[in-house]
N, C-alpha and C positions, 0 to 999 in steps of 0.2 A: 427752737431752730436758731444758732448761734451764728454761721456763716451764708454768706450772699450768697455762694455756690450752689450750698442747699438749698436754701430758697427758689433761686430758679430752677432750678433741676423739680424742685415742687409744683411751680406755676406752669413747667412744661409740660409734665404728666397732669395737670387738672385741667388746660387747656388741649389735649390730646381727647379727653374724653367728648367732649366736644365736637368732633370732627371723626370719631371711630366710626366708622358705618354697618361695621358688625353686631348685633345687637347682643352677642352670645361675650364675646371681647368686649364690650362697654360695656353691660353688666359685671362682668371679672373687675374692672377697671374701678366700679363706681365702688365694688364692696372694699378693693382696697384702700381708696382714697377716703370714705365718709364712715364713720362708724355705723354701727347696727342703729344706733338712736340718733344718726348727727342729721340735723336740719339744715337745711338753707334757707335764706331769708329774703325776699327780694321786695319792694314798694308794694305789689300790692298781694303778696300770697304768700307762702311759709309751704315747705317737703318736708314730711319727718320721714325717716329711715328708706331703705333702699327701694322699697316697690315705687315710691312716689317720687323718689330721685331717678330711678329708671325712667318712668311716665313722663317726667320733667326734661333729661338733658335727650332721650329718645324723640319726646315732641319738635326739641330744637332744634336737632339736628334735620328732619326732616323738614322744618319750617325754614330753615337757614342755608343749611348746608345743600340736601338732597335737592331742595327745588330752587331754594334761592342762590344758589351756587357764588355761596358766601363761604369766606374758612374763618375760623380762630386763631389768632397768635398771640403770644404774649410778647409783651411791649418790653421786657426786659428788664423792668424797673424792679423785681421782686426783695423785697427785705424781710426778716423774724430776726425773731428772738425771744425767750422763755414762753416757749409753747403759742405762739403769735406770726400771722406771716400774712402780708398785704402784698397787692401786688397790679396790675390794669392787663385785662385782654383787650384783645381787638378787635372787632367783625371788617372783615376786608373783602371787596370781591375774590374770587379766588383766580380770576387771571389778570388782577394787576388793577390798583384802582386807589381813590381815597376813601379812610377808614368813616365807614356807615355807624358804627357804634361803639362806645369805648364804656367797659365795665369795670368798677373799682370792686377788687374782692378783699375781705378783713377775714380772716379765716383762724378760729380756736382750733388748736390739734390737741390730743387725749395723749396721753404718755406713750400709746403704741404707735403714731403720728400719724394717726386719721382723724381726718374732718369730725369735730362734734358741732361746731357751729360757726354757720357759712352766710357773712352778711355780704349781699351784693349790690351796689350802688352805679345806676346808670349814668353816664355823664353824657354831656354834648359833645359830638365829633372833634377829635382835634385836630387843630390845623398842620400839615403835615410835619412841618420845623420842627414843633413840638414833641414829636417822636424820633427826631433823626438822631441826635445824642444818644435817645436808649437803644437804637436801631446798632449804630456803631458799639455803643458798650458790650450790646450781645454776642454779636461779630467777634467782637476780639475775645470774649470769655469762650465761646465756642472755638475760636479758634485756638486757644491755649488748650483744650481740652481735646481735640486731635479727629476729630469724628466728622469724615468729610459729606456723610447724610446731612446730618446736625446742621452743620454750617450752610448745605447746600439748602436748607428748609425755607433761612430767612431772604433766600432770590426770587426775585419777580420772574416770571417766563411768558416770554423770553427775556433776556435780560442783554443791557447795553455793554457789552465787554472788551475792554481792553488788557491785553500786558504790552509793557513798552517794549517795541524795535517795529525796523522798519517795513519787515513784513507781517500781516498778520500769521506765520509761522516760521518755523525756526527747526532746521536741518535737524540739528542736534538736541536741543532741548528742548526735551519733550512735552512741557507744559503750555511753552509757548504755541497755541493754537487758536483757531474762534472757537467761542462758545457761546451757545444761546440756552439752554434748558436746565434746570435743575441736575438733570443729569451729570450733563456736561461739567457743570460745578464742581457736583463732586466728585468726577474724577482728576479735574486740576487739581484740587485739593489733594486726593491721596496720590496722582503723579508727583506732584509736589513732594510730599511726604516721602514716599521707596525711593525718588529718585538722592535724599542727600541720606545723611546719617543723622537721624534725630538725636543723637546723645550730643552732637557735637552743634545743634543750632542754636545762634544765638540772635534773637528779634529782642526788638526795644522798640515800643512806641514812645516819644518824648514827647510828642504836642498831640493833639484833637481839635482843629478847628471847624465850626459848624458856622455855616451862611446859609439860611433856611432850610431846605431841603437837604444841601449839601454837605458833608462833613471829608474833611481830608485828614486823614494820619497820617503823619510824619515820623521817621525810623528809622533805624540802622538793620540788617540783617546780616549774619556772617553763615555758610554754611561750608561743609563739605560735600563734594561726590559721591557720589558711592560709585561709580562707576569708574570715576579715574583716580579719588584720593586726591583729589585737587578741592583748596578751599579760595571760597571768593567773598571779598564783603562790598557792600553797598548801602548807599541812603537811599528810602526810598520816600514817596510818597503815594498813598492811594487815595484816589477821589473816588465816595461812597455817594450816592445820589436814591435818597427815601420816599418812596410813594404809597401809601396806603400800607403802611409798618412793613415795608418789604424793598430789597436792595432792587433797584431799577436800573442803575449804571456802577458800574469796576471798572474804575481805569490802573493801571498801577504803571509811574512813572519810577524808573530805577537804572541804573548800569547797566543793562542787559550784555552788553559788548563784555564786561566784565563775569558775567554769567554765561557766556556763551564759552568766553576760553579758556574757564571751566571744563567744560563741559568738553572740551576738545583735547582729541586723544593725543 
């Protein structure tokens, strides 16, 4: 596994099985991730092959998930390369919290790139700064990647939302509105999206600065309309705010007066 991209898009799906509640889908899921013979390995026990990796991430979820109304996510940090790929999940409550347990995985994949052997190392809670960087690094890799689900996965709900102007809504543009839920998320996001012409946007992050919990990126965005043919550009900046590996606050400070007459016929 050569590129970062791969990698997480790996750590995503092994952390999904995790959290599948399906027992019929998590078995699908386990046979395409772990080889017929691949084990995992954890401090004090060892899984060989599927029945006992079933009995394993099936116990967890019901121990974690189903009652302890915990989720999984990965922290974003995943790296490989020549058949190697590490990476940290996260046990989080699942409505918003600091992270209860953090697990380091070392993971051999077999040529067809399923798990042959799966070392997992528990570590001690980390304190939340610690994850705000991969928290933001994630954000922007999903957001390069266009999938307003995806993006909308690593929000807290509800979640502290801002875009910049002076009302929280806006006549004309459409995205400007509140949002509190996952949901809502992601349809900022793909309003976002239909409303310019994706061939023609250009975002630049220049800076990432992190003060504990908080991380701000700084940028330029140019886009066009799709509705008028009108292009507008701006600096922005957005304050990201990390609680328990999950976005808790969006502010986005930008030109909006500049986006608005855009937007205006």
């Amino acid at each position: 596994m050569d590129q970062e991209m791969e990698a997480g898009e790996f750590a995503d799906r092994y952390v999904a099985v995790w959290n599948e509640p399906d027992p019929a889908a998590r078995r699908a899921a386990i046979a395409s991730l772990w080889a017929e013979d691949g084990v995992q390995f954890i401090e004090s026990a060892e899984y060989r092959g599927h029945q006992e990796l079933e009995s394993r991430v099936g116990d967890a979820f019901e121990e974690f998930v189903a009652r302890g109304g915990y989720v999984f996510r990965s922290a974003g940090d995943a790296v490989g390369h020549h058949g190697m790929v590490r990476f940290s999940t996260l046990m989080v409550p699942a409505a918003g919290g600091d992270v209860a347990w953090t697990g380091f995985i070392v993971a051999e994949l077999g040529e067809d790139g399923r798990i042959r052997r799966d070392h997992q190392f528990a570590e001690p809670p980390r304190p939340a700064f610690a994850d705000t960087r991969a928290v933001a690094d994630e954000f922007l890799r999903r957001l390069e990647l266009g999938d307003p689900d995806r993006i909308a996965e690593l929000f807290a709900e509800p979640v502290d939302w801002r875009v910049s102007w002076p009302e929280p809504e806006h006549p004309v543009v459409p995205w400007i509105r509140p949002r509190s839920s996952r949901t809502d998320v992601a349809d900022h996001f793909r309003t976002l999206r239909n409303a310019c012409l994706p061939e023609e946007s250009e975002v630049r992050v220049d800076r990432i600065l992190v003060d504990g919990a908080d991380a701000v990126l700084v940028g330029t965005s140019a886009q066009t309309v799709r509705l008028t043919g009108k292009r507008f550009a701006t600096t922005f900046a957005v304050r990201l705010t990390v609680g328990g590996g999950s976005i808790t606050r969006y502010h986005v400070h930008e030109d909006s007066l500049a986006v608005a007459e855009a937007f205006a016929g």
